[in-house]
N, C-alpha and C positions, 0 to 999 in steps of 0.2 A: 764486384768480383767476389766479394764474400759473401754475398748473398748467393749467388752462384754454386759455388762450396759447397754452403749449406744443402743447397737445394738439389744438388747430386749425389750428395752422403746422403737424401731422404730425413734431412732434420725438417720439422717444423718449424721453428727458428727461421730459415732459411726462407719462408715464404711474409712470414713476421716482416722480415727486417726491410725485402723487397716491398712489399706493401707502405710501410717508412719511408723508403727511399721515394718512393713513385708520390707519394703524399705531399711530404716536403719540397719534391724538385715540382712539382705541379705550384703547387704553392707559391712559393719564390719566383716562377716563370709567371704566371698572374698577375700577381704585384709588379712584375718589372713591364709589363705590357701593361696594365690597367696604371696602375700607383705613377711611375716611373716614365713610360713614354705617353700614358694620353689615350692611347690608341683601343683597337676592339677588336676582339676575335674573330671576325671575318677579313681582317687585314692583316691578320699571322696565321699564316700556314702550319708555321710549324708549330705553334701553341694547337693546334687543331689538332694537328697527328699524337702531339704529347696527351692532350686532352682523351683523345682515342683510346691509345694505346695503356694510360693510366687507367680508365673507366672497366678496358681485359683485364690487367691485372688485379683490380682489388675488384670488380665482381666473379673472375673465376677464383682469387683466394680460397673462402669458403669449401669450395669443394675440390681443390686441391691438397688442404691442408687436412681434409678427413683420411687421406692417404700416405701420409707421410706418418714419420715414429717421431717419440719424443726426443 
């Protein structure tokens, strides 16, 4: 949700910190599929969609954050 804030007030910050968030919860969702259950990403869906959905957000970062202010 602060990420959000940010990202409405036009901080860059705000795209920062979502990038962080989407990083680490990718991360930790990995590990608990891979590390944790055994398992493989054709047998999680929803690691697929997070996977997805992470992959938008930190390749549009870049050029959404050339439009944002300090």
């Amino acid at each position: 949700m602060f990420a959000a804030v940010l990202l409405i007030r036009g901080k860059r910050r705000g795209i920062d910190f979502a990038c962080a968030i989407m990083a680490t919860d990718l991360a930790a969702n990995w590990y608990a599929v891979h590390g944790i259950q055994h398992s493989s990403l054709a047998a999680q869906p929803g690691l697929q969609r997070l996977t997805g959905f992470a992959a938008l957000v930190l390749g549009t970062a870049p050029f959404i954050r050339r439009h944002l202010t300090k």
